[in-house]
Biopython code that builds the backbone (N, CA, C, O; Angstrom):
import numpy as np
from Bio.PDB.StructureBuilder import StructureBuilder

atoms = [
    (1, "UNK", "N", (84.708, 35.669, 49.967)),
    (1, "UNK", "CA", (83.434, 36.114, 50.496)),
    (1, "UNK", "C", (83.517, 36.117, 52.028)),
    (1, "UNK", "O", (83.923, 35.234, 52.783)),
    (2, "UNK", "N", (83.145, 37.043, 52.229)),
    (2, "UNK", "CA", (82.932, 37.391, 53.870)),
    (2, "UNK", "C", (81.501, 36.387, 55.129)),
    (2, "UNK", "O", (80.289, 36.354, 54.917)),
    (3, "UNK", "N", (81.985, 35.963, 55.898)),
    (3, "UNK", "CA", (80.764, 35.720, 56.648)),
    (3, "UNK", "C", (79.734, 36.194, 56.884)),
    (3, "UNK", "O", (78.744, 35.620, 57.337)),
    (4, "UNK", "N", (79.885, 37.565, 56.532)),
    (4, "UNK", "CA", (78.313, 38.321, 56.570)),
    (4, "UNK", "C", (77.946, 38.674, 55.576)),
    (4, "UNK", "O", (76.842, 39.217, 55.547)),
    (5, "UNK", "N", (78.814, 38.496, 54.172)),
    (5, "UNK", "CA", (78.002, 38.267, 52.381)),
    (5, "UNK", "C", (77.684, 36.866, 52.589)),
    (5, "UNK", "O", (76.538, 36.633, 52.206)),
    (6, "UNK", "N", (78.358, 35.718, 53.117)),
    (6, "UNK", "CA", (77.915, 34.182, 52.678)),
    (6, "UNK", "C", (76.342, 34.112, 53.542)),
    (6, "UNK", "O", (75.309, 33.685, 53.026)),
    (7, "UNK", "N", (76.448, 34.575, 54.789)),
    (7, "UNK", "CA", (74.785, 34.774, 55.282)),
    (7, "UNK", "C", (73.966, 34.967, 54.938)),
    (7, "UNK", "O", (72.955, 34.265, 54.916)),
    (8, "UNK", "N", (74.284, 36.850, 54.232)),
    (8, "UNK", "CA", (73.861, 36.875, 53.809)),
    (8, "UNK", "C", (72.711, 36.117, 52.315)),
    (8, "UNK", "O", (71.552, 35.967, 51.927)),
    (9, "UNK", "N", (74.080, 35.880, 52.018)),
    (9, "UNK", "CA", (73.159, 35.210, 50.463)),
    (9, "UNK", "C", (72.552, 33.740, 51.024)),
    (9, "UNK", "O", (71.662, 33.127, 50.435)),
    (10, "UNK", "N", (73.148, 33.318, 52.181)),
    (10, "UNK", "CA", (72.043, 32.012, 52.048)),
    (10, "UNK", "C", (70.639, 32.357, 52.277)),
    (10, "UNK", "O", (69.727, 31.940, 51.563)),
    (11, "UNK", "N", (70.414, 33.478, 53.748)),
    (11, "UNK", "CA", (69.637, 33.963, 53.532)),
    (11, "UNK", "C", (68.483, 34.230, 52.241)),
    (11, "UNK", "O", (67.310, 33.876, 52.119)),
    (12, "UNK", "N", (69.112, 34.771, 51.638)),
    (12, "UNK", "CA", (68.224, 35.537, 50.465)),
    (12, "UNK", "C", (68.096, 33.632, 49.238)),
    (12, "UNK", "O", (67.305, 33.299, 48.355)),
    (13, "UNK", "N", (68.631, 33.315, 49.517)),
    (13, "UNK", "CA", (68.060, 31.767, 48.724)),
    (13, "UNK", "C", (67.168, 31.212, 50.092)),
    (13, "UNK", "O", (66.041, 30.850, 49.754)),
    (14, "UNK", "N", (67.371, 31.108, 51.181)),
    (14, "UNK", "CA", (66.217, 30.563, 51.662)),
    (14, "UNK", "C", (64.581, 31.139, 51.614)),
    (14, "UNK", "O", (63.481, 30.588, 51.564)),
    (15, "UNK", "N", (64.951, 32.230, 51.649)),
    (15, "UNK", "CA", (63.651, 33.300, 50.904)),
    (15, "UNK", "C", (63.056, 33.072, 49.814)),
    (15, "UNK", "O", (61.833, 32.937, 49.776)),
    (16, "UNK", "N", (63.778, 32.997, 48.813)),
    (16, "UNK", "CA", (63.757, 32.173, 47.199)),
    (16, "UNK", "C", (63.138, 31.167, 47.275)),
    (16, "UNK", "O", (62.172, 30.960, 46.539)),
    (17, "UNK", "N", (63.666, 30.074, 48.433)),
    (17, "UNK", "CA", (63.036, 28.586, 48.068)),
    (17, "UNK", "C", (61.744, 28.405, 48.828)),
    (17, "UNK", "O", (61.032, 27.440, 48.550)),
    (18, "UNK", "N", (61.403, 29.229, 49.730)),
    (18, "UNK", "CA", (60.292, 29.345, 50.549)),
    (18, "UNK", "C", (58.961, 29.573, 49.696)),
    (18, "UNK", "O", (58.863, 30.285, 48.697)),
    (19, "UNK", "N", (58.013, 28.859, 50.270)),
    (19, "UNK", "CA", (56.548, 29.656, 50.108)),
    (19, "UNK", "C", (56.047, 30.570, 50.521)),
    (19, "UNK", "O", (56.907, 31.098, 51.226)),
    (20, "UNK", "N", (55.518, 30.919, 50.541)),
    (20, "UNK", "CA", (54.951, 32.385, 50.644)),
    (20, "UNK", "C", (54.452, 32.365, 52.419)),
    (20, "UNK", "O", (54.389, 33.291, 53.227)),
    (21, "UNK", "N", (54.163, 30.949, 52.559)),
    (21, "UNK", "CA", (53.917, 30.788, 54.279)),
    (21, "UNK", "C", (54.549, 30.346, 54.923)),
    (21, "UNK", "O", (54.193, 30.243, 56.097)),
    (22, "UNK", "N", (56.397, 29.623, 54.321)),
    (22, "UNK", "CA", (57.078, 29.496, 55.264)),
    (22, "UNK", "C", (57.936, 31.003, 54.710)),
    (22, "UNK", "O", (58.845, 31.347, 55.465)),
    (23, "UNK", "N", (57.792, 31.549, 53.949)),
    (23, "UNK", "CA", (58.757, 33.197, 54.453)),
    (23, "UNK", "C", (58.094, 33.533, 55.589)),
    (23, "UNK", "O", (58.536, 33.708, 56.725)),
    (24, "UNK", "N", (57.006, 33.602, 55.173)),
    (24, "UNK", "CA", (56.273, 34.866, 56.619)),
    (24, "UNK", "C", (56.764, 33.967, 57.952)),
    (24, "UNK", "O", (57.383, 34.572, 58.827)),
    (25, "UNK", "N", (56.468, 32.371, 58.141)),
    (25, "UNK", "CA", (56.887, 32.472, 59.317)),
    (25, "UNK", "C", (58.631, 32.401, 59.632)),
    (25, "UNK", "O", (59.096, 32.591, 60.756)),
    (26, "UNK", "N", (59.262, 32.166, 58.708)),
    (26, "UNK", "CA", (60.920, 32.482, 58.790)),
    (26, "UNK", "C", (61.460, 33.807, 58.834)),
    (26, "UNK", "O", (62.548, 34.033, 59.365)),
    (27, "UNK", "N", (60.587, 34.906, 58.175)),
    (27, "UNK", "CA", (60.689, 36.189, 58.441)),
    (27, "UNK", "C", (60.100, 36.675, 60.339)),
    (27, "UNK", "O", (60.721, 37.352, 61.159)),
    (28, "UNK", "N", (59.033, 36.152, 60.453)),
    (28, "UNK", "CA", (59.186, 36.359, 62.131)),
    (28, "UNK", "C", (59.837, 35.451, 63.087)),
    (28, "UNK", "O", (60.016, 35.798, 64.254)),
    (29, "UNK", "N", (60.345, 33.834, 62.461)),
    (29, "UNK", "CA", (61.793, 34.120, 63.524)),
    (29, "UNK", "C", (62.834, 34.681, 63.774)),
    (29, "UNK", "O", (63.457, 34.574, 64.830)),
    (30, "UNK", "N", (63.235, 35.559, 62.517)),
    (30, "UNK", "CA", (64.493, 35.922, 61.956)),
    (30, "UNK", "C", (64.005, 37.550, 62.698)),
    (30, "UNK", "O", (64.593, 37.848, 63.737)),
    (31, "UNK", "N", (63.019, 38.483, 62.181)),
    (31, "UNK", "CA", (63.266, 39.587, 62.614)),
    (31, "UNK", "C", (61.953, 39.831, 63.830)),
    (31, "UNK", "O", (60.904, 39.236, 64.077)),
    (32, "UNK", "N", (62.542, 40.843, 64.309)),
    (32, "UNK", "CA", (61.975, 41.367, 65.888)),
    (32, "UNK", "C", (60.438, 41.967, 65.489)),
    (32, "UNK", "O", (60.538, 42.740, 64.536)),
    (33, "UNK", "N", (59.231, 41.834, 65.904)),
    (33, "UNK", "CA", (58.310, 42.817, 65.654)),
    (33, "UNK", "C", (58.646, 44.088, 64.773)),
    (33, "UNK", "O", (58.312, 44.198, 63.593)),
    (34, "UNK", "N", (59.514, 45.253, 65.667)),
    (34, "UNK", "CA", (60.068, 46.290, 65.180)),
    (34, "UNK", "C", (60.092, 46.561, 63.745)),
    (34, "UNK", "O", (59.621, 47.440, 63.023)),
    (35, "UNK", "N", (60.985, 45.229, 63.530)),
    (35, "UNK", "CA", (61.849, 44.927, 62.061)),
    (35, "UNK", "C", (60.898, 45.174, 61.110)),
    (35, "UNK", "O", (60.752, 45.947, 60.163)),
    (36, "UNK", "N", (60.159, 44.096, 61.759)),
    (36, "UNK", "CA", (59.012, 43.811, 60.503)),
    (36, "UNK", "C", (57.807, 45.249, 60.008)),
    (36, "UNK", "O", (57.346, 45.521, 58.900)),
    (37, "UNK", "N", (57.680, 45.668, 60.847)),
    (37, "UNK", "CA", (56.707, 47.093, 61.409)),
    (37, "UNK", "C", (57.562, 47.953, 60.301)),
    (37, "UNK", "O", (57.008, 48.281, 59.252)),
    (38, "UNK", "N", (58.656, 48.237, 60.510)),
    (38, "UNK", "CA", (59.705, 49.183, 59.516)),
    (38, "UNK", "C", (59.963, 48.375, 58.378)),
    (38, "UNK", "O", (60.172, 49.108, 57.411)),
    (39, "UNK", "N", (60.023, 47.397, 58.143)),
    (39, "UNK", "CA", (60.337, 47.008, 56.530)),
    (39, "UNK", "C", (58.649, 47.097, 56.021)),
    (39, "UNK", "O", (58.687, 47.203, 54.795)),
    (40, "UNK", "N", (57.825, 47.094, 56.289)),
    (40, "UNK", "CA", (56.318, 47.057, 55.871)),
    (40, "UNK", "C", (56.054, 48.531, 55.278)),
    (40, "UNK", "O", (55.809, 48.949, 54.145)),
    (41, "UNK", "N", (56.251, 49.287, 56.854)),
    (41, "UNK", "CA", (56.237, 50.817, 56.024)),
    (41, "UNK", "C", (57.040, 51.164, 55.210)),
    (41, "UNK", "O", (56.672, 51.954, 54.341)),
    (42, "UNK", "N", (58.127, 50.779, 55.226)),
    (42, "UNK", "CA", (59.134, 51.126, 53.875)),
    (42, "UNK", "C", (58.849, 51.172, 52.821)),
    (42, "UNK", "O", (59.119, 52.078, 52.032)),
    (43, "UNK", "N", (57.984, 49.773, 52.530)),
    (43, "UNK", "CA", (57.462, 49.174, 51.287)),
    (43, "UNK", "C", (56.041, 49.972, 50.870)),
    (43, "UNK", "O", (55.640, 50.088, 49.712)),
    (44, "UNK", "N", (55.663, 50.266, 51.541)),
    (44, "UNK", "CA", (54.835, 51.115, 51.687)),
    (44, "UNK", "C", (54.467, 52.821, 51.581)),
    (44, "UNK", "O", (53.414, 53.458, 51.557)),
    (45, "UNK", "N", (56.033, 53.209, 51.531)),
    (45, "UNK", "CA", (56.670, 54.466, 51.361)),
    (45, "UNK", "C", (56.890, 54.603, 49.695)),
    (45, "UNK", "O", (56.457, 55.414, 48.876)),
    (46, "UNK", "N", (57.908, 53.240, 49.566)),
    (46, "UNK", "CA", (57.857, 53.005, 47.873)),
    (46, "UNK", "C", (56.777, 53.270, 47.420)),
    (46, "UNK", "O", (56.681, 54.281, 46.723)),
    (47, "UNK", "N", (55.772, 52.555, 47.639)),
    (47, "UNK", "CA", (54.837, 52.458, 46.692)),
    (47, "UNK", "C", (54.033, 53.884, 46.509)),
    (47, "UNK", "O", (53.552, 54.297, 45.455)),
    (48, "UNK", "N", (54.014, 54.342, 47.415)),
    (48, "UNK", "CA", (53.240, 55.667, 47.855)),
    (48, "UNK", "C", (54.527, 56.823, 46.412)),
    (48, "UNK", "O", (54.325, 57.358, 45.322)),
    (49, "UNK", "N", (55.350, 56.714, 47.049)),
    (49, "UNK", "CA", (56.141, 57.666, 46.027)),
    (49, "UNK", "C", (56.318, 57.319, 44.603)),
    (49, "UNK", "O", (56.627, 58.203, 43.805)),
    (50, "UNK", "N", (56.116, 55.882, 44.160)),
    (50, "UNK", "CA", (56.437, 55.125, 43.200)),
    (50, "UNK", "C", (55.087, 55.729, 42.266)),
    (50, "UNK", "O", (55.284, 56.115, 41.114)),
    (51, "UNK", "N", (53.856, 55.762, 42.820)),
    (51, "UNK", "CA", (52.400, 56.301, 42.705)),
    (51, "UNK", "C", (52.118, 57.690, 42.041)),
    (51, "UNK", "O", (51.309, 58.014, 41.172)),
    (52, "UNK", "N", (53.181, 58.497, 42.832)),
    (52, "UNK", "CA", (53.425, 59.867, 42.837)),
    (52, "UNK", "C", (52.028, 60.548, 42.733)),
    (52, "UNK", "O", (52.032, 61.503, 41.957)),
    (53, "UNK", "N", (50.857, 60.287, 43.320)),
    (53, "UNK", "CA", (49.752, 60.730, 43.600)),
    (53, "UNK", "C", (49.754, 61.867, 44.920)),
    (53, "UNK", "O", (48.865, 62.708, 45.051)),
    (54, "UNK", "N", (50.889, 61.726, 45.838)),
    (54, "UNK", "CA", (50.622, 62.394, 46.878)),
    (54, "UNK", "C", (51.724, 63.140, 47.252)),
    (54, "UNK", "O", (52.640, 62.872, 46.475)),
    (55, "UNK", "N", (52.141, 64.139, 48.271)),
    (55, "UNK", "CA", (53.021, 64.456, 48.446)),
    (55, "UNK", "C", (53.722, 63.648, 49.569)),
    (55, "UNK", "O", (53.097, 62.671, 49.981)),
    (56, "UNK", "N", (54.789, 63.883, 50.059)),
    (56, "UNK", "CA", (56.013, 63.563, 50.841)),
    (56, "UNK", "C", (55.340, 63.475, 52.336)),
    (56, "UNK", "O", (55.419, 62.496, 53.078)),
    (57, "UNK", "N", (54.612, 64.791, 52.639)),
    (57, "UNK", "CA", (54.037, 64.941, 53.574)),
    (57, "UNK", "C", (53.045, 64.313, 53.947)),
    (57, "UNK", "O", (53.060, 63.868, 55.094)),
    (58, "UNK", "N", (51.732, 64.056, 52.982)),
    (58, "UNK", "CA", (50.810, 63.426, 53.188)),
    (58, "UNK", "C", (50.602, 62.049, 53.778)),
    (58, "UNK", "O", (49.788, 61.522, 54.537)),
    (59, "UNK", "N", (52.056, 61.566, 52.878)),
    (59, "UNK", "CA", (51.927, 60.084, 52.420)),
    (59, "UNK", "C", (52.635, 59.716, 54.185)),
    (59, "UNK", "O", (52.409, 58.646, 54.749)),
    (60, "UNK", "N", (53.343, 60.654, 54.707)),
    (60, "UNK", "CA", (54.095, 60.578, 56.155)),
    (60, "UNK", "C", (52.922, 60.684, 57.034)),
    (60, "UNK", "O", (52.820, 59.774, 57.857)),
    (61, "UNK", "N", (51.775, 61.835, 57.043)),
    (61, "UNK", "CA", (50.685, 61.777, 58.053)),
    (61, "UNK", "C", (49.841, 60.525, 58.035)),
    (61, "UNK", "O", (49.407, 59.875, 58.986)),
    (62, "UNK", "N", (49.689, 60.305, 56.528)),
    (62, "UNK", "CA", (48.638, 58.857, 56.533)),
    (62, "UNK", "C", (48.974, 57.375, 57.004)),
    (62, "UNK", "O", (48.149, 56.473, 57.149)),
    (63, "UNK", "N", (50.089, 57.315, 57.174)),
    (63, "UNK", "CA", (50.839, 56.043, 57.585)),
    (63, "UNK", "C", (51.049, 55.677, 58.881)),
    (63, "UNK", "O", (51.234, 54.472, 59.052)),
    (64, "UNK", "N", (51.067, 56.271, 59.688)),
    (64, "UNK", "CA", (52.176, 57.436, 60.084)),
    (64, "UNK", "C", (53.253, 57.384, 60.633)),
    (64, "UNK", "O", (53.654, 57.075, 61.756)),
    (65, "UNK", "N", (53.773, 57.790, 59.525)),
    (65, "UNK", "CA", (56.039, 57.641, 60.057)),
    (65, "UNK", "C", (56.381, 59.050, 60.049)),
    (65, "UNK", "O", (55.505, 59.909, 59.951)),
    (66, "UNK", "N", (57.513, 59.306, 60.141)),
    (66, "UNK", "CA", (57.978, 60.608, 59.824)),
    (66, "UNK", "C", (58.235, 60.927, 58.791)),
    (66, "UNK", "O", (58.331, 60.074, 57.908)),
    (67, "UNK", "N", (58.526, 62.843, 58.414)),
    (67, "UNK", "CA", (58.545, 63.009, 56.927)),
    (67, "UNK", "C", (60.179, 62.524, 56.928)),
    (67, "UNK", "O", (60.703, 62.486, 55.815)),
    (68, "UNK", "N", (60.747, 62.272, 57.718)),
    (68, "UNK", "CA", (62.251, 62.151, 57.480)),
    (68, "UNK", "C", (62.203, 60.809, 56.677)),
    (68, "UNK", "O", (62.857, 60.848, 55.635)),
    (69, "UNK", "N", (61.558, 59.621, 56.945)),
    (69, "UNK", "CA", (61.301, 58.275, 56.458)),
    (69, "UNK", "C", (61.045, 58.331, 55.118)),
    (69, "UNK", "O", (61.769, 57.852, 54.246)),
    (70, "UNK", "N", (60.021, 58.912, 54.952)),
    (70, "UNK", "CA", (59.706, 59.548, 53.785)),
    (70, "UNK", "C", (60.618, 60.004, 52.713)),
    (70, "UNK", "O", (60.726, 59.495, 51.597)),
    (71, "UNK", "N", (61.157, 60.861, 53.107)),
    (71, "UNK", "CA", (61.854, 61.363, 52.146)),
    (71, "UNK", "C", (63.744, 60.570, 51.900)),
    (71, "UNK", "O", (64.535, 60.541, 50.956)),
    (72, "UNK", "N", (63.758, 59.981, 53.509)),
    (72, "UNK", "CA", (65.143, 58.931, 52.845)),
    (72, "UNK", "C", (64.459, 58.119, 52.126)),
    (72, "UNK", "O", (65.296, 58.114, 51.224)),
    (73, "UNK", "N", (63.606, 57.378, 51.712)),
    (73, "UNK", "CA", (62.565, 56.629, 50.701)),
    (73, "UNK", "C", (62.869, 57.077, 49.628)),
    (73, "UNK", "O", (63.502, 56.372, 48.844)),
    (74, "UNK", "N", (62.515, 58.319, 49.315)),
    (74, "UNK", "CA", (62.697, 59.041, 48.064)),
    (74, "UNK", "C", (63.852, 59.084, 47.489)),
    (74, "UNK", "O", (64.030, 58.820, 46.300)),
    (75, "UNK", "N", (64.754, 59.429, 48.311)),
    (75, "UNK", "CA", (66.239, 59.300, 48.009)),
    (75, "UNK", "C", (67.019, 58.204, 47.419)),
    (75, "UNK", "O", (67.977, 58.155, 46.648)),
    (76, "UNK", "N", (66.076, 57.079, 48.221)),
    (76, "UNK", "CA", (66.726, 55.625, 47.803)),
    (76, "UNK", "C", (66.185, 55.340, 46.172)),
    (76, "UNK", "O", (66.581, 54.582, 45.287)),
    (77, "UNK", "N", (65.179, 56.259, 46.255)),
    (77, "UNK", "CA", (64.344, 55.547, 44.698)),
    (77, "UNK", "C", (65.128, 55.844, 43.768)),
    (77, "UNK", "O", (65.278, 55.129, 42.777)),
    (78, "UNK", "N", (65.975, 57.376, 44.044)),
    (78, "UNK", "CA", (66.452, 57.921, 43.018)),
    (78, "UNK", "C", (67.653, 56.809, 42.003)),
    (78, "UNK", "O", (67.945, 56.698, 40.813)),
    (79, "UNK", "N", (68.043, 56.181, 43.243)),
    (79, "UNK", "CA", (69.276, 55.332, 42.233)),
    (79, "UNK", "C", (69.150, 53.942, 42.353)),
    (79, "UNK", "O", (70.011, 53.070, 42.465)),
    (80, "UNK", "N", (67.483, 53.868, 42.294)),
    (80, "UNK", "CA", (66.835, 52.061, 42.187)),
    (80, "UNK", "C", (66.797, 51.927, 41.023)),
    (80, "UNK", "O", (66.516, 52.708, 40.114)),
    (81, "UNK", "N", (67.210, 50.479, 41.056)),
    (81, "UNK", "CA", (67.142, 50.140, 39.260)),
    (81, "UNK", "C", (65.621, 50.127, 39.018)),
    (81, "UNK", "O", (64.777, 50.120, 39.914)),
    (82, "UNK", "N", (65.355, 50.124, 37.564)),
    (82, "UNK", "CA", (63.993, 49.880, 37.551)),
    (82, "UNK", "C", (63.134, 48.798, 37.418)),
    (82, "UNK", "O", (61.935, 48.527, 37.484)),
    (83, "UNK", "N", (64.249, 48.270, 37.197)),
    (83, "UNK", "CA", (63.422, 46.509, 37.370)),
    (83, "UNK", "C", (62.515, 46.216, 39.039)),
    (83, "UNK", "O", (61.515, 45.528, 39.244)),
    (84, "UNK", "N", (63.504, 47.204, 40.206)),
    (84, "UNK", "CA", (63.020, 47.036, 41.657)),
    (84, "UNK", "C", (61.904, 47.754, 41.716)),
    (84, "UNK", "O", (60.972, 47.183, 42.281)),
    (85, "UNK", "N", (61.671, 48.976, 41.256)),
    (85, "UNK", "CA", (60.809, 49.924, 41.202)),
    (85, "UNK", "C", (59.424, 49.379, 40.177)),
    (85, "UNK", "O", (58.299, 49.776, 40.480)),
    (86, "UNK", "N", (59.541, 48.816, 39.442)),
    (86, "UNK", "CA", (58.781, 47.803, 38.892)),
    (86, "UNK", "C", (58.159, 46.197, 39.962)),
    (86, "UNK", "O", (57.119, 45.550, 40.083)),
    (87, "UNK", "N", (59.152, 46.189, 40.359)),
    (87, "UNK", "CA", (58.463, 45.062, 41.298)),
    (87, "UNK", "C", (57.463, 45.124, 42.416)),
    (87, "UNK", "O", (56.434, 44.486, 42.637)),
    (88, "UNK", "N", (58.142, 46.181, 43.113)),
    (88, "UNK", "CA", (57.274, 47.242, 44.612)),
    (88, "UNK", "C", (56.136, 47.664, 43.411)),
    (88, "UNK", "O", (55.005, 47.285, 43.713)),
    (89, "UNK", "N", (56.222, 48.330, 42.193)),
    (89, "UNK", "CA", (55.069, 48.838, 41.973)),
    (89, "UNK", "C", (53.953, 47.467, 42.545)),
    (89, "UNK", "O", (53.317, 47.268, 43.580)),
    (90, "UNK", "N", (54.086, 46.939, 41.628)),
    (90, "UNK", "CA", (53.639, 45.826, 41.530)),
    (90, "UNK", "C", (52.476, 44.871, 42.418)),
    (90, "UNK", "O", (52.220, 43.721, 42.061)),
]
sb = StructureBuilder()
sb.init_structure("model")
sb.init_model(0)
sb.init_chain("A")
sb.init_seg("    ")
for serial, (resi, resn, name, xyz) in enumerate(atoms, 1):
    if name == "N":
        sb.init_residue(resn, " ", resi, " ")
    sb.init_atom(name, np.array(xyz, "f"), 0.0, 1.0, " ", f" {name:<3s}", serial, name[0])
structure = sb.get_structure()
């Protein structure tokens, strides 16, 4: 295992063992404003496409990111398992 898979995964168990109020504040020491701003809309992109109530476009003006965001979103859904796509629904 590599130093940036073993980080990784401790990472993702310290997430695991956290509450719901020490993620949020371990998630803003760990990432920049920015970070957080773009993983929010992301999740937010999912859900919007996951919904399939709106189009590509819409769901880009109402947020507002670009349709490019948007639609790499879409792209990613295509080869999400569905257990993930089940969870974001969620």
């Amino acid at each position: 295992m590599t130093n940036e898979e073993d980080g990784w995964r401790r990472f993702l168990a310290l997430c695991k063992k956290a509450s719901l109020e020490e993620l949020d504040e371990l998630l803003k020491a760990i990432l920049t404003h920015t970070e957080r701003h773009e993983i929010a809309f992301r999740v937010l992109v999912f859900r919007e496409l996951i919904r399939g109530e709106r189009t590509q476009r819409e769901i880009a003006a109402d947020l507002p990111i670009s349709l490019a965001n948007v639609s790499r979103g879409s792209n990613v859904l295509k080869t999400m398992e569905p257990e993930i796509r089940t969870l974001i629904a969620s």
